[in-house]
C-alpha positions in Angstrom: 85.8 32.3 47.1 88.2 31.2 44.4 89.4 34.9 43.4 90.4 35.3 47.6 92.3 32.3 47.6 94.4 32.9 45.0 94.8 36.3 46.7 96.5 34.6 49.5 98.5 32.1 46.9 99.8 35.3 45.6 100.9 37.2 49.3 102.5 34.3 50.2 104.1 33.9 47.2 105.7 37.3 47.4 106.7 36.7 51.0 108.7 33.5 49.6 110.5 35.5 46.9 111.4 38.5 49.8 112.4 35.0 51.7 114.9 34.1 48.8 116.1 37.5 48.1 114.2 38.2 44.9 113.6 42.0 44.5 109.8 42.8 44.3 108.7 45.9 43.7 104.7 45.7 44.0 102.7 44.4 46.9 99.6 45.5 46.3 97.2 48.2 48.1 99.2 48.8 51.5 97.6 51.0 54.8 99.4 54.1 54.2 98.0 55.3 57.4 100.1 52.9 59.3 103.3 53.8 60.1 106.8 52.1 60.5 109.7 53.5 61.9 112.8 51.8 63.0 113.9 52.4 66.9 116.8 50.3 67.1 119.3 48.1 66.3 121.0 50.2 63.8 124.4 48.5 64.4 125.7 45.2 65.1 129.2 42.9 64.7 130.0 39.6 63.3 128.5 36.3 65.2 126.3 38.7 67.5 123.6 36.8 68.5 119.9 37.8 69.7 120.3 41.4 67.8 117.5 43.2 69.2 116.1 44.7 66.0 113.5 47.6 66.9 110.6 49.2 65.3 107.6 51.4 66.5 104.3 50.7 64.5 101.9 53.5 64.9 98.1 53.2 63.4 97.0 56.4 62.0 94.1 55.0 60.6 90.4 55.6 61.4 90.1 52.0 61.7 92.0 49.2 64.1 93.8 46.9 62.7 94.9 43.3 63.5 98.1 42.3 62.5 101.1 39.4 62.8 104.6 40.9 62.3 107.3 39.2 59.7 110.7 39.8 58.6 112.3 38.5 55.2 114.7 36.8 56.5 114.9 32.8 56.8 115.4 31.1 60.1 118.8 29.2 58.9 120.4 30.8 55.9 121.9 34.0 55.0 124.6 36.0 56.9 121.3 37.4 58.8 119.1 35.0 60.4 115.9 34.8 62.4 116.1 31.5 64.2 113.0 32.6 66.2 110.6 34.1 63.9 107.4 36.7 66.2 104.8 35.0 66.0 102.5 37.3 67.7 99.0 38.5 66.5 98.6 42.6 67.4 95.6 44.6 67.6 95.9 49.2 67.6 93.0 51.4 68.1 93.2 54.6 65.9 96.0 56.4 67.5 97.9 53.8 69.5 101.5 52.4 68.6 103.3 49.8 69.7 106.9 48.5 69.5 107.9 45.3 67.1 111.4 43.3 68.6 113.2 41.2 66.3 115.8 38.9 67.7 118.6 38.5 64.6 121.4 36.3 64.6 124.8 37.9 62.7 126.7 35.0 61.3 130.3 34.8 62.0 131.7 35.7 58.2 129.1 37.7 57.6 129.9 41.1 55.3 130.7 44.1 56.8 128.3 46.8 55.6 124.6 47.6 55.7 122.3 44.8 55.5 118.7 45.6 54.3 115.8 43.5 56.1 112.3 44.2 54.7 109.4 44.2 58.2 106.0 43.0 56.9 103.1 43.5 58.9 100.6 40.8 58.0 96.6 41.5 57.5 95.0 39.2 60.7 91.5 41.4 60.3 89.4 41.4 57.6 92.0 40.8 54.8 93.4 37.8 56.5 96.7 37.0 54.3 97.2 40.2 53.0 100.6 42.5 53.4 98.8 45.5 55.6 101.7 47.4 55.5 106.1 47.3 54.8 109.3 48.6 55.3 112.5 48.3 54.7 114.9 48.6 57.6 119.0 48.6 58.0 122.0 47.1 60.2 125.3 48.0 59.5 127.7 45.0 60.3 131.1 45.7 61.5 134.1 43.7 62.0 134.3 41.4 65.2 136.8 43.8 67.1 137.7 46.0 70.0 139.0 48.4 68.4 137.5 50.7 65.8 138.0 49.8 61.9 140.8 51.8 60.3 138.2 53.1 57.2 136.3 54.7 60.8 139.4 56.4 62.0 137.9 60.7 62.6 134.2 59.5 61.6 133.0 58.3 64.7 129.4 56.7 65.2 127.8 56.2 68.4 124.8 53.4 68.7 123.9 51.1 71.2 121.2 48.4 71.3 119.5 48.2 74.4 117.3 45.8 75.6 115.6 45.7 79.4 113.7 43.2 81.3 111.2 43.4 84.9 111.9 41.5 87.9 110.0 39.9 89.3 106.8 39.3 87.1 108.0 40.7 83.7 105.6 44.0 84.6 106.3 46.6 86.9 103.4 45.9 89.9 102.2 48.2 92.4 102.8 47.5 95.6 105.6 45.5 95.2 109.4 46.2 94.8 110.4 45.9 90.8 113.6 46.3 89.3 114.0 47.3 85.5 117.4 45.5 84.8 118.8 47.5 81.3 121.6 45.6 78.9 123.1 47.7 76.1 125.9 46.9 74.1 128.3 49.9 71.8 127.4 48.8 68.8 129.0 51.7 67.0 132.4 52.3 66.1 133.8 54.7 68.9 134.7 54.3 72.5 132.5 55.4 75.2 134.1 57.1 78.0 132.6 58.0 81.4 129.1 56.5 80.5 126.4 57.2 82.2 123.0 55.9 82.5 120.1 58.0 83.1 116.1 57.1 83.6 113.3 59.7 83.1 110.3 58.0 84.8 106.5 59.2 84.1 104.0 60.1 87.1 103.2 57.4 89.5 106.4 55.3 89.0 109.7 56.0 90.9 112.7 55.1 91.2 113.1 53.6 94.6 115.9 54.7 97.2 118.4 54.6 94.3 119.8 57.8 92.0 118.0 58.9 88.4 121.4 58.1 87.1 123.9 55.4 87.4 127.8 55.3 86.0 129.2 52.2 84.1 132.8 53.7 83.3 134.4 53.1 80.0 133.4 50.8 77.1 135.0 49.5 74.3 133.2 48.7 70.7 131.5 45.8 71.3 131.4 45.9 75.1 127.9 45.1 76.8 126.8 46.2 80.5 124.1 45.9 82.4 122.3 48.5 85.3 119.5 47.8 86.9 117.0 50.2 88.6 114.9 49.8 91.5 111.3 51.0 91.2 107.7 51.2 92.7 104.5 52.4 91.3 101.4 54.2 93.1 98.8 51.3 93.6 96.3 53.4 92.3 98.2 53.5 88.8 95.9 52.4 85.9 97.2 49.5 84.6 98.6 49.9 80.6 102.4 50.3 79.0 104.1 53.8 79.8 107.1 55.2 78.7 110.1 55.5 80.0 113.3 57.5 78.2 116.8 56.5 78.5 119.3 58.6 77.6 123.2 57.3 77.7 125.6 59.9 77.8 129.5 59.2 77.2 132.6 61.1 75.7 133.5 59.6 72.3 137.2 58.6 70.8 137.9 62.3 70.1 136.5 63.4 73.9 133.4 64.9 71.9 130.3 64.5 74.2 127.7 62.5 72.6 124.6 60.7 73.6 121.8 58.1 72.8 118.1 57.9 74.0 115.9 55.7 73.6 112.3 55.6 74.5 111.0 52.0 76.2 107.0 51.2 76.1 107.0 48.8 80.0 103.6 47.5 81.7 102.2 48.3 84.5 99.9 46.5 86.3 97.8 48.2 89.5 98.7 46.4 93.0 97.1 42.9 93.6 96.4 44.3 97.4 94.9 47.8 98.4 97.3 50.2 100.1 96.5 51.6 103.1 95.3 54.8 101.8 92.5 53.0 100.4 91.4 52.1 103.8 88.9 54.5 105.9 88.0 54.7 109.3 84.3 56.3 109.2 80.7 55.7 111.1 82.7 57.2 114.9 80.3 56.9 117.5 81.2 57.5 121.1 78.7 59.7 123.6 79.9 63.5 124.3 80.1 63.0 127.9 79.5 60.1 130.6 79.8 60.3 134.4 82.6 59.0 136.3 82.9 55.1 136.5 79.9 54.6 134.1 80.6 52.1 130.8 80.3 53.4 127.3 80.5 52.0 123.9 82.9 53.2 121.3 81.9 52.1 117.4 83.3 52.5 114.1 83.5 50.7 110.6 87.0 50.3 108.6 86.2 50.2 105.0 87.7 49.9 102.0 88.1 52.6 99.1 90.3 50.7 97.2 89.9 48.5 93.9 91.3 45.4 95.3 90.9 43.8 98.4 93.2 44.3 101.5 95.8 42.3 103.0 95.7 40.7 106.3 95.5 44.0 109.0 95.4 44.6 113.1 93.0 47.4 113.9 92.9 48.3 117.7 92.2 51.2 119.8 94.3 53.0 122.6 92.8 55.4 125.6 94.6 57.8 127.7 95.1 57.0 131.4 92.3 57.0 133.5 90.1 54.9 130.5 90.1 51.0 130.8 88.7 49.1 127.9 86.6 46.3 129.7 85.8 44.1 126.3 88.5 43.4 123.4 90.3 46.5 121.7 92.4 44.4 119.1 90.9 42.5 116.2 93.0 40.5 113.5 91.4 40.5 109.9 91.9 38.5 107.2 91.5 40.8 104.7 88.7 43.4 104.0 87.2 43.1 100.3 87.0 45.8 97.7 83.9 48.4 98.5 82.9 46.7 101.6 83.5 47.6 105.2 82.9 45.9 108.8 82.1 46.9 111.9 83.5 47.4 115.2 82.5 48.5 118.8 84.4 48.5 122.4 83.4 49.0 125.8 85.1 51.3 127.9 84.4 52.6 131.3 86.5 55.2 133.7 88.2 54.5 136.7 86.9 55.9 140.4 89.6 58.6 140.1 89.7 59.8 136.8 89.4 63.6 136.6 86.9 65.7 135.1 88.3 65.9 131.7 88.6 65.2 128.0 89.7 61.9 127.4 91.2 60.8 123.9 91.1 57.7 122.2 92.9 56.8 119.4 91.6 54.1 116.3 94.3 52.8 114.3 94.5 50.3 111.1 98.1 48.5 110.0 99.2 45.5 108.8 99.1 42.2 110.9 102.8 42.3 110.5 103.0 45.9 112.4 105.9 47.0 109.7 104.9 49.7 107.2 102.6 52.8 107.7 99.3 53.0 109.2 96.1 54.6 109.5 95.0 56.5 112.3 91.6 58.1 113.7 91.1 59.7 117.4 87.9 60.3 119.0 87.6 61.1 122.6 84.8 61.3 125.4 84.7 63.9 128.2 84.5 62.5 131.8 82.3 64.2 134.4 83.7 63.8 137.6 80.5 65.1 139.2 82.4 68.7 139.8 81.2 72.0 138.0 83.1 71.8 134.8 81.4 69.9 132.2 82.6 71.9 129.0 84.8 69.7 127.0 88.2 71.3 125.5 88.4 70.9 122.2 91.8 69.5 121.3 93.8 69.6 117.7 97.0 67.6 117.4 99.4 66.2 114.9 98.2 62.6 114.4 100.8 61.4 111.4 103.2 63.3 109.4 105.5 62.0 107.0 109.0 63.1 105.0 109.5 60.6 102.1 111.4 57.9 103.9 113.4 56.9 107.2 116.0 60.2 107.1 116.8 62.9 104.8 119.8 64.0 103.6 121.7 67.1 104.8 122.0 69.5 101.9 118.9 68.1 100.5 115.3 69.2 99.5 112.4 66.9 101.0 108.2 67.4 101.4 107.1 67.1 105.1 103.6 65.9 105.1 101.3 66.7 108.1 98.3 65.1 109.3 96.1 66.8 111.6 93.1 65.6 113.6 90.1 67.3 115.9 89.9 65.1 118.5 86.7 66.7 119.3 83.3 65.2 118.7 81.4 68.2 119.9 83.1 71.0 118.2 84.5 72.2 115.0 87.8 73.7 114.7 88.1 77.0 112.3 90.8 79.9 111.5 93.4 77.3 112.1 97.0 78.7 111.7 100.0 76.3 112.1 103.7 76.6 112.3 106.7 75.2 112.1 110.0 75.8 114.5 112.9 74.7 114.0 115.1 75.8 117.0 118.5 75.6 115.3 117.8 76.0 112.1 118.5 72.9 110.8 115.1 72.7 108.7 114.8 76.3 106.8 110.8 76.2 104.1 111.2 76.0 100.5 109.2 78.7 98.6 107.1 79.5 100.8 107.0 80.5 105.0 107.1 77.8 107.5 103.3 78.6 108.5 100.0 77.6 106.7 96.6 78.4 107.2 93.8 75.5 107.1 90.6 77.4 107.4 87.9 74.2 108.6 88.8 71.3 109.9 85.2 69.2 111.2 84.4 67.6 114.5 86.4 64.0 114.3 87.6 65.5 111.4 91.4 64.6 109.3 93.1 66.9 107.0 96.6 66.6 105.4 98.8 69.7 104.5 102.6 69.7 103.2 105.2 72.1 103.0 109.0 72.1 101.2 111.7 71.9 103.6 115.6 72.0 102.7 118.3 71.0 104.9 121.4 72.7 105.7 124.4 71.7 104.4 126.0 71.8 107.7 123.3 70.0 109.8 124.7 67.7 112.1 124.0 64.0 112.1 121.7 63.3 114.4 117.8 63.2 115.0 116.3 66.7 115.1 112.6 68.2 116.9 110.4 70.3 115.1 108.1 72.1 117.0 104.2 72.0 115.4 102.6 75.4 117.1 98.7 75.6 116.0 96.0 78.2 117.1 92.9 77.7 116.6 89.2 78.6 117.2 86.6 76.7 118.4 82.7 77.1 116.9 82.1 79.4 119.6 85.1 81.9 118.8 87.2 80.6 121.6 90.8 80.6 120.6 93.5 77.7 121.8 96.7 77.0 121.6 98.7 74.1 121.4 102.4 72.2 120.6 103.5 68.7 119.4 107.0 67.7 118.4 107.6 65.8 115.6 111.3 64.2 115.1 113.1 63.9 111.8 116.3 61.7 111.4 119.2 64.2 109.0 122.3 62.5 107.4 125.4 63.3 106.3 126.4 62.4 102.8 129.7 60.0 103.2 132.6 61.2 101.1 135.8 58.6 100.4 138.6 60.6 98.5 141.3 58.0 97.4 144.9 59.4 95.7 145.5 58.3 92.2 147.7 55.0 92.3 151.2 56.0 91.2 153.0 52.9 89.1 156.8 52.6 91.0 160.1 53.6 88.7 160.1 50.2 87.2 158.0 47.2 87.2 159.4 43.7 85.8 157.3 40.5 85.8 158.4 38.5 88.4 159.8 40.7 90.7 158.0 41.8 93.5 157.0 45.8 93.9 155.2 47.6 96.3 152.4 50.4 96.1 151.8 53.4 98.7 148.2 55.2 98.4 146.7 58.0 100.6 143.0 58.2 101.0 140.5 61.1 103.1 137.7 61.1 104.8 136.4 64.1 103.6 132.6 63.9 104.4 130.9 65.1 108.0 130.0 61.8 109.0 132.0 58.6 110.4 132.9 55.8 108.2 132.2 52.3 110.0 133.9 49.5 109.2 136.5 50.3 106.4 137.9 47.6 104.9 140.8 47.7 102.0 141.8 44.7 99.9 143.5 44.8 96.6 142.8 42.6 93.5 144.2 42.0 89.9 146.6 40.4 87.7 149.1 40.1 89.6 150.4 37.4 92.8 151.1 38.4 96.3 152.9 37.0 99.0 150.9 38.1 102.0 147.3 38.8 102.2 146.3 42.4 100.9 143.6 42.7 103.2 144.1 46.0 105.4 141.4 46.6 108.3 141.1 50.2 109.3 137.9 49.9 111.1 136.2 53.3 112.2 137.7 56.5 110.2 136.5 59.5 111.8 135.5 62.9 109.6 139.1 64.8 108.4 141.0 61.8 109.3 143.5 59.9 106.6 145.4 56.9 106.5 147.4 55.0 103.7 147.5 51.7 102.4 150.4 49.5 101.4 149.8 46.3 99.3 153.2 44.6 97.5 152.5 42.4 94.4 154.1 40.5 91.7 153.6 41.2 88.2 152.4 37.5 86.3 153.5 38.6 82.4 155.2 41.5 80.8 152.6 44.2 79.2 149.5 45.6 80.6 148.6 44.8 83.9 145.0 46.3 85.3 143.3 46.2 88.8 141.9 47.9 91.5 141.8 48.5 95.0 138.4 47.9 96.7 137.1 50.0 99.7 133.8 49.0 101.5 132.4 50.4 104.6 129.1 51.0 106.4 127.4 54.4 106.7 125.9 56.0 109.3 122.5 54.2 108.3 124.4 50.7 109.0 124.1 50.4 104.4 127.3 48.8 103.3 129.2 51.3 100.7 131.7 50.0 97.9 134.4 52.5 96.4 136.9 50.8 93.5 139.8 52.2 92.5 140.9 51.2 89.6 144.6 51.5 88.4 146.7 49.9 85.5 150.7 49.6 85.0 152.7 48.5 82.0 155.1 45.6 83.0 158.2 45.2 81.4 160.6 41.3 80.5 163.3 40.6 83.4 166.5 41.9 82.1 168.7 39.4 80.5 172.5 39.9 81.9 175.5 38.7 79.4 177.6 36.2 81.4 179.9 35.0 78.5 182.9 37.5 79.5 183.8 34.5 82.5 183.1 31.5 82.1 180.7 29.8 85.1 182.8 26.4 85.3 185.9 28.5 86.3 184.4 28.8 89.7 184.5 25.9 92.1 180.8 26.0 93.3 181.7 24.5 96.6 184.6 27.3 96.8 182.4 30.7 97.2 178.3 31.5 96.6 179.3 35.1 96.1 177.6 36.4 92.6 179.5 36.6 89.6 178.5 40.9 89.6 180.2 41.1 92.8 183.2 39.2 91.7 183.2 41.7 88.5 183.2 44.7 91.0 185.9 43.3 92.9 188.0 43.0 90.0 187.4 46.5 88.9 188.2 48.0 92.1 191.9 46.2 92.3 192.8 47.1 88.7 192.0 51.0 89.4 193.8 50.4 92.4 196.6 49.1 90.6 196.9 52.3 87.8 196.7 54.7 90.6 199.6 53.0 92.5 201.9 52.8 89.3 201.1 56.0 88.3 202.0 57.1 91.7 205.2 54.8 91.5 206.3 56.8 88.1 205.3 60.5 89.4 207.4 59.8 92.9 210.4 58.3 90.3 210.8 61.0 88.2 210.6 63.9 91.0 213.7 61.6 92.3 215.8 61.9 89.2 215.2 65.7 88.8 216.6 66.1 92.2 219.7 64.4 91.3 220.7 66.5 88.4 
């Protein structure tokens, strides 16, 4: 017991000489099967605070280990501090890695250079005390500036520390919308031109209604910006950390394209409610065939596949004319619990003239607030009048399809999902071939034709196909009909035919061109200067709303604020703002266009511009003095005066030289 305690005098001895800077060379018997590797936080500048120092621990052991994660620095002193030390305890399985973030603090006068920072990763397992593994790691410190240092000038290095957060419960949750909101600052010692942001995303998470890639312009050394990315997750996800890359791509000081990426380890957790597509409608009874006027009972269970229990849901059924429902055909639950199911049943009977026929009925299961997708079964009974015919029809239809969201874009690739149903209860439906027609070719199959073949589909029966469709460039803006043609074959050989239309919204992508903003001759502070700009509507679909407004360093006297309302497609139009320059030098801003789509979204285009403002000109008045003039005699400026005077005394020389020309003539004459 003795020999382990001084074991542990002696680690946390060392750990108080790395603390004071003392260089120790021997820490006894580390893990060399665990692995450290720094990920980030290469760079940093003077009085940066909350330095997101990054490193990736992964155990290649054949054991797990337990560990608490240290730096050597101190919380208060040194030019690098740690005010707020990790104190979490981590467990790896053989295999598994993790990612260690250190918050540093830079102090103001710290030394520019690289700064060494040993990571410890302290025993919590068996060897409780003990240094399980170390490394030492690197910043490099640069001066507190916008501007690269001059020693930097033609050796240009590109970093950036990055650091992300999830809204709305720290985890990206299925079910729910998220947003993974990224921060990164240039931390190296180049400009960043045209940067742009992209996300790679594993399966099951996506990026919701939103681009894979988002633009934040031009950054200076030093500059931090934030984007932030919408995203969902499949509620069937299995609930651990994935990875997602970021890769930042930019033009450095010398225009060379360059690029970062960094690799972020965020949790997932599955949905806290079951999705719909957990939810079953099985059990169907209803009889073949009942006489006219006579009451039957349609039954069913809803249950629930999922691994979480359901939100509150509205599950009713819906008959064709003809078929009255004499008990109650809408029921409100609660919520349905994992694995279980409940039951269902509703009376229907026909009216006196209903006709000899097959009559469908349709069981469906949404959400109590009616919004969102749903789930949908048909059954159906056959009606004998009391004539001849008592052979039922068998009847396949398109119960639900799908396409990935409310429209799709013109020019654009989308999946069409399909969802067919046998409305039958007597009759299985084979050799089933199904196409797709789209009359003006707006919709034109991806890879493969626009029919499929489903060979089987059962009696009651569901099945789901989906096909890649692309959309022409060209399409017009509008909601377009696909035809659905299927042929099929009953168990008997008989062959049918039938057609549904399904409708799919197309849009047109909106496209703003605005002219560059050209700075006038010459621009003084103070005085007052006007700007002319041209800008295009130069997409296929009409721009709602447009609105122009102007804003920067500069005064106006009248509102810049120009309303141009709707712009139709090939139409342009120019805007006019005047301003008045506040100080000589630079002067940046931008003019600010926002308008609604054709999907009633609100778009913002910025323009940005920037001029260089000279001083007001200084005019010499000491060639007449100002208390010669009487100012109650004339308000006439002292210029115009000047003019004057100009003008009489070339008058004057013209006149005498006139005089002398006209004088002399006279005196040849005479001799």
């Amino acid at each position: 017991m003795s020999n382990k305690i001084s074991h542990k005098i002696l680690v946390y001895a060392l750990i108080m000489i790395l603390v004071l800077g003392i260089p120790v060379s021997v820490y006894g018997a580390e893990n060399i099967n665990v692995k450290i590797e720094q990920t980030g936080g290469y760079f940093a500048v003077q009085d940066d605070k909350n330095v997101a120092l990054k490193v990736r621990v992964t155990n290649n052991s054949a054991e797990k280990i337990v560990f608490s994660p240290k730096t050597s620095l101190s919380q208060s002193d040194g030019e690098l501090t740690e005010p707020t030390p990790n104190s979490a305890i981590i467990s790896l399985e053989p295999g598994q890695s993790t990612e260690l973030v250190f918050s540093i603090d830079v102090k103001r006068y710290a030394s520019v250079g690289s700064h060494t920072i040993r990571v410890l990763l302290i025993d919590e397992g068996e060897n409780k005390g003990d240094i399980l593994r170390s490394k030492d790691v690197s910043i490099s410190i640069s001066q507190k500036t916008t501007t690269p240092p001059a020693e930097y000038e033609g050796n240009y290095m590109a970093a950036a520390d990055l650091v992300h957060t999830i809204r709305p419960q720290g985890a990206v949750v299925a079910g729910i919308d998220n947003e993974l909101v990224l921060t990164f600052t240039n931390k190296g010692n180049t400009i960043m031109k045209d940067t742009k942001v992209t996300l790679s995303l594993p399966d099951g998470i996506y990026i919701n209604n939103s681009s894979g890639t988002l633009s934040v312009g031009y950054m200076t050394v030093g500059t931090t910006k934030t984007v932030v990315f919408p995203l969902t997750a499949d509620t069937n996800i299995d609930s651990k950390s994935y990875p997602i890359s970021v890769r930042i791509d930019f033009f450095d000081k010398s225009n060379s394209p360059n690029s970062i990426e960094q690799t972020l380890y965020i949790p997932v957790q599955s949905g806290g409610k079951a999705s719909l597509k957990d939810l079953a409608i099985v059990n169907i009874n209803v009889p073949e065939q009942v006489k006219q006027g006579e009451d039957f009972t349609l039954s069913f269970q809803v249950k629930n596949n999922g691994t979480h229990d359901s939100g509150q849901l509205r599950i009713y059924t819906e008959a064709n004319d003809g078929l009255v429902n004499r008990t109650k055909n809408i029921f409100i639950e609660q919520g349905i619990k994992k694995g279980e199911s409940k039951s269902y049943s509703i009376t229907y009977f026909s009216l006196d003239d209903a006709a000899s026929k097959h009559y469908p009925i349709k069981i469906a299961v949404e959400p109590a607030s009616q919004n969102g997708d749903s789930v949908v079964q048909y059954t159906g009974v056959f009606i004998d009048g009391g004539g001849s015919q008592s052979v039922k029809t068998p009847q396949l239809m398109v119960s639900d399809y799908s396409f990935g969201g409310s429209f799709v874009q013109a020019g654009d690739e989308f999946r069409l999902n399909i969802g067919l149903t046998n409305t039958s209860s007597s009759h299985d439906l084979q050799n089933i071939k199904v196409t797709l027609d789209s009359a003006d070719g707006t919709f034109i199959p991806v890879r493969s034709s626009n029919s499929f073949f489903i060979d089987r589909i059962d009696k009651n029966g569901y099945k789901e196909h989906s096909l890649s469709l692309s959309v022409k460039p060209d399409a017009e803006q509008k909601t377009t009909s696909v035809n659905i043609n299927m042929m099929y074959e009953d168990s008997f050989g008989n062959t049918y035919n039938a057609t549904d239309v399904i409708s799919i919204p197309v849009m047109q992508e909106t496209r703003l061109v605005v002219d560059d903003v050209i700075a006038p001759p010459e621009l003084c502070a103070g005085m007052q200067n006007g700007v002319n700009v041209e800008f295009y509507n130069m997409g296929k679909t009409t721009l709602n709303n447009l609105r122009i407004s102007a804003e920067g360093d500069f005064d106006t006297m009248e509102s810049t604020i120009y309303y141009v309302g709707n712009m139709e497609p090939g139409r342009s139009d120019s805007y006019n703002f005047s301003f008045i320059p506040r100080n000589a030098g630079h002067m940046a801003g931008k003019l600010i266009f926002t308008y609604e789509d054709a999907s009633g979204d609100e778009q913002v285009l910025e323009k940005e511009f920037s001029f260089e403002i000279m001083d007001m000109p200084v005019w010499n008045e000491d060639f007449m003095p100002v208390d010669e003039f009487d100012e109650g005699q004339s308000s006439i400026p002292w210029y115009v005066i000047l003019i004057i005077v100009v003008v009489v005394i070339v008058a004057v020389i013209v006149f005498l030289k006139k005089r002398r020309k006209k004088k002399m003539d006279l005196e040849m004459d005479i001799e």
